[in-house]
C-alpha positions as CSV (number, residue, x, y, z in Angstrom):
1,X,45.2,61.1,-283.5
2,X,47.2,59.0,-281.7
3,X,49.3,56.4,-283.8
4,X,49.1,52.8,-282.8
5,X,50.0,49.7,-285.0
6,X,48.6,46.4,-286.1
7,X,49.4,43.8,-283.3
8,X,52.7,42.2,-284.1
9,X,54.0,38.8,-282.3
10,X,57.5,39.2,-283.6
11,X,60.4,41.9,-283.2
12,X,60.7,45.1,-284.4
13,X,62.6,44.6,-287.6
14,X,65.0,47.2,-286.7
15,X,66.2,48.4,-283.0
16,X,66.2,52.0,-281.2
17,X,68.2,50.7,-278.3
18,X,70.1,48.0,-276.8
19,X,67.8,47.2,-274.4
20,X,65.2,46.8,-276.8
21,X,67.4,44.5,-278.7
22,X,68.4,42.6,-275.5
23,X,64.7,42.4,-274.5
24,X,64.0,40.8,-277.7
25,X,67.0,38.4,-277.5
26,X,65.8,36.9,-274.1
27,X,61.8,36.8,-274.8
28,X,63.4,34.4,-278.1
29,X,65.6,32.6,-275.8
30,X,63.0,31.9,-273.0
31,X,60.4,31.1,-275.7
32,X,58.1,33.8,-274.3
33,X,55.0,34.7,-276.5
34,X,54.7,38.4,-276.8
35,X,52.1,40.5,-278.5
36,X,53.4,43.7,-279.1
37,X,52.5,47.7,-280.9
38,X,54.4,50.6,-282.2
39,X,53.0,53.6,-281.3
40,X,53.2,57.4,-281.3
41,X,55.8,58.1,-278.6
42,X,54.2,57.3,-275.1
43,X,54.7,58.8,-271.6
44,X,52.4,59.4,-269.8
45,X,49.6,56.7,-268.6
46,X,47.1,58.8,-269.9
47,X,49.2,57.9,-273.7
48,X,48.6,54.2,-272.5
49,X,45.2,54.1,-272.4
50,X,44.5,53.1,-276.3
51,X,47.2,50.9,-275.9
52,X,45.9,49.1,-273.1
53,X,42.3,48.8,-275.7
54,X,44.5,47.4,-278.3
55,X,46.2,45.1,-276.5
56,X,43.4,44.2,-274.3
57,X,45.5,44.5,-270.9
58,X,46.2,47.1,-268.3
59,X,49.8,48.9,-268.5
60,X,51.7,49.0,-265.3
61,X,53.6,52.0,-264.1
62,X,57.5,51.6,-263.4
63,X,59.0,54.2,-261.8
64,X,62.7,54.2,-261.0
65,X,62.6,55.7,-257.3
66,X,66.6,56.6,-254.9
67,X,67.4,57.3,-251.5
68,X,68.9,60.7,-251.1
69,X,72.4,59.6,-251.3
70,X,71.8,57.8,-254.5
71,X,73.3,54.7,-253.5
72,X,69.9,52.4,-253.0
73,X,67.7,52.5,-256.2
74,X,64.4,51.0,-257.2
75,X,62.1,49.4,-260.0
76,X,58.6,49.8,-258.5
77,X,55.9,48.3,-260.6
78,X,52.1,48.8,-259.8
79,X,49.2,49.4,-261.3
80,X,49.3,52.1,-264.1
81,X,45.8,53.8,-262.1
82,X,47.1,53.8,-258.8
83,X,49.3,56.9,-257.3
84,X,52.4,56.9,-256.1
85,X,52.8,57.2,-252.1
86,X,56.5,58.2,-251.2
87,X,55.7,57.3,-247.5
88,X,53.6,54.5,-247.9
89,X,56.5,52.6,-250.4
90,X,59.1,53.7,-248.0
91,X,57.0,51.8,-244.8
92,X,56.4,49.0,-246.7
93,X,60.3,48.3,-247.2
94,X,61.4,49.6,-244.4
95,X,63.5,52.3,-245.4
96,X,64.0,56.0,-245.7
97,X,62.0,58.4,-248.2
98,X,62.7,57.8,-251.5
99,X,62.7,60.2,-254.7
100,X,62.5,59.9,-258.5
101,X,65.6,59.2,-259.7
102,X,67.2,61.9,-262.4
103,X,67.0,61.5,-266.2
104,X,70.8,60.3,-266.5
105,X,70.6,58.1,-263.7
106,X,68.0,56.3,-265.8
107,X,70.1,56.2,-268.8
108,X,73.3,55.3,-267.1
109,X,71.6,52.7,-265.3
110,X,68.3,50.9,-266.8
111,X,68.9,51.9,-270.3
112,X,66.0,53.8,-270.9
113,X,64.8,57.8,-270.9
114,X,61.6,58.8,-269.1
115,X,58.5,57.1,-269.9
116,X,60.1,54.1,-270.7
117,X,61.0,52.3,-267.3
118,X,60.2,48.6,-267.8
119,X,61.1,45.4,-265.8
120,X,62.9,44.1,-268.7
121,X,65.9,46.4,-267.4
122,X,66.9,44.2,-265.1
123,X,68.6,42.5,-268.1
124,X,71.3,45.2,-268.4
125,X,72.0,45.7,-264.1
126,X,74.3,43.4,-264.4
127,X,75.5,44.3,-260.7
128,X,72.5,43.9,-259.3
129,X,72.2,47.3,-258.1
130,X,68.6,48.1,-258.8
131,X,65.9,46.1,-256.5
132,X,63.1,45.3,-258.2
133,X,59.7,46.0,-256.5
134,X,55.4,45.0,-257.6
135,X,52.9,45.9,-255.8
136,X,51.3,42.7,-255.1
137,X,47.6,43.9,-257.0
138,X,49.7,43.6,-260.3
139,X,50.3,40.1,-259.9
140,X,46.5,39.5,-260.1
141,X,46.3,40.1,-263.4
142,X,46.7,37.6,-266.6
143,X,48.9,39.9,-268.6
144,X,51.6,42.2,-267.8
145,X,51.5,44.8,-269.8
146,X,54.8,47.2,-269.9
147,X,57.4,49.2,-272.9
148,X,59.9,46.9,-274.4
149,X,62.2,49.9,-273.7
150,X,60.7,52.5,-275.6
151,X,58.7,54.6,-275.8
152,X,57.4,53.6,-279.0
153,X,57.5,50.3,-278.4
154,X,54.7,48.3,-275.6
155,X,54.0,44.8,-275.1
156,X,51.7,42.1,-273.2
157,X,53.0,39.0,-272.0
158,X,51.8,36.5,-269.7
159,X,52.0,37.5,-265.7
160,X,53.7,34.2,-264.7
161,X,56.5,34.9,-267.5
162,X,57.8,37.6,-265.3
163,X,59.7,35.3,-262.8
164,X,61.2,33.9,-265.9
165,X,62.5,37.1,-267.1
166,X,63.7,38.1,-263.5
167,X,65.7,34.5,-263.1
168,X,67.6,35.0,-266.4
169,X,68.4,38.4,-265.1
170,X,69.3,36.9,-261.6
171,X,67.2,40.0,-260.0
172,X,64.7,38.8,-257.1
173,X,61.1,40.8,-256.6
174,X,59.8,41.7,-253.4
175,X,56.0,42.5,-253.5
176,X,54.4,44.9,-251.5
177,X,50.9,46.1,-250.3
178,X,50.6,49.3,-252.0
């Protein structure tokens, strides 16, 4: 059986990575209101699905996507039921087909290992080298939904505190029709 926690509204009392700890740090600093589980670890959507009931919100997917040279890289966040269309992103930004970025490259770069992309990694690019991307049907929800950089670790916080998040990280977002 899958292992889900109470529903907590403070940190984790101790910290698997320093992203986690930096998300923390900035929800604090922002005064963001949070509700957040530990779980079992989580990677697929299909693992999110009791979350989501828990939390009574709807995960989104992140997906760290590349161009083939590996010098243009991208957050995409939509909806955790919707599939991924290479072509359709790529017509929608106007720019060539992208790919999944490696394991390492999502390390090195957001922090995180697989199954654990989250917005909240814009914290760390301090260079600004990742463009972060929604598909505009995510921004009709009330609650965002998303790991805190884990993947034991998810969280809910309010849609509109998103903008927040991506201002103290200096990232912008474009939104797409996906």
């Amino acid at each position: 059986m899958f292992y889900i926690s109470d529903i907590y509204t403070n940190e984790p009392k101790k910290f698997s990575t320093k992203l986690q700890k930096k998300v923390y740090e900035v929800l604090k600093e922002l005064h963001i209101q949070f509700e957040r589980v530990e779980t079992d670890e989580a990677i697929t959507m299909e693992d999110c699905i009791e979350i989501n009931k828990k939390l009574d919100m709807k995960m989104v997917k992140t997906l760290f996507l590349c161009n083939r040279q590996k010098t243009s890289f991208y957050l995409f966040i939509t909806c955790g039921d919707k599939r991924f269309d290479s072509k359709k992103f790529s017509s929608e930004l106007d720019i060539a087909r992208v790919s999944f970025t490696d394991e390492s490259l999502m390390n090195e770069m957001l922090g995180t290992k697989i199954g654990a992309a989250t917005i909240f990694s814009s914290l760390i690019d301090k260079d600004n080298k990742v463009n972060i991307v929604l598909d505009k049907d995510v921004l009709k929800e009330e609650f965002y939904g998303c790991s805190d950089g884990t993947t034991t670790g998810y969280m809910k916080i309010k849609i509109s505190d998103i903008n927040k998040v991506l201002s103290y990280s200096k990232h912008k977002k474009k939104v797409i029709n996906m």
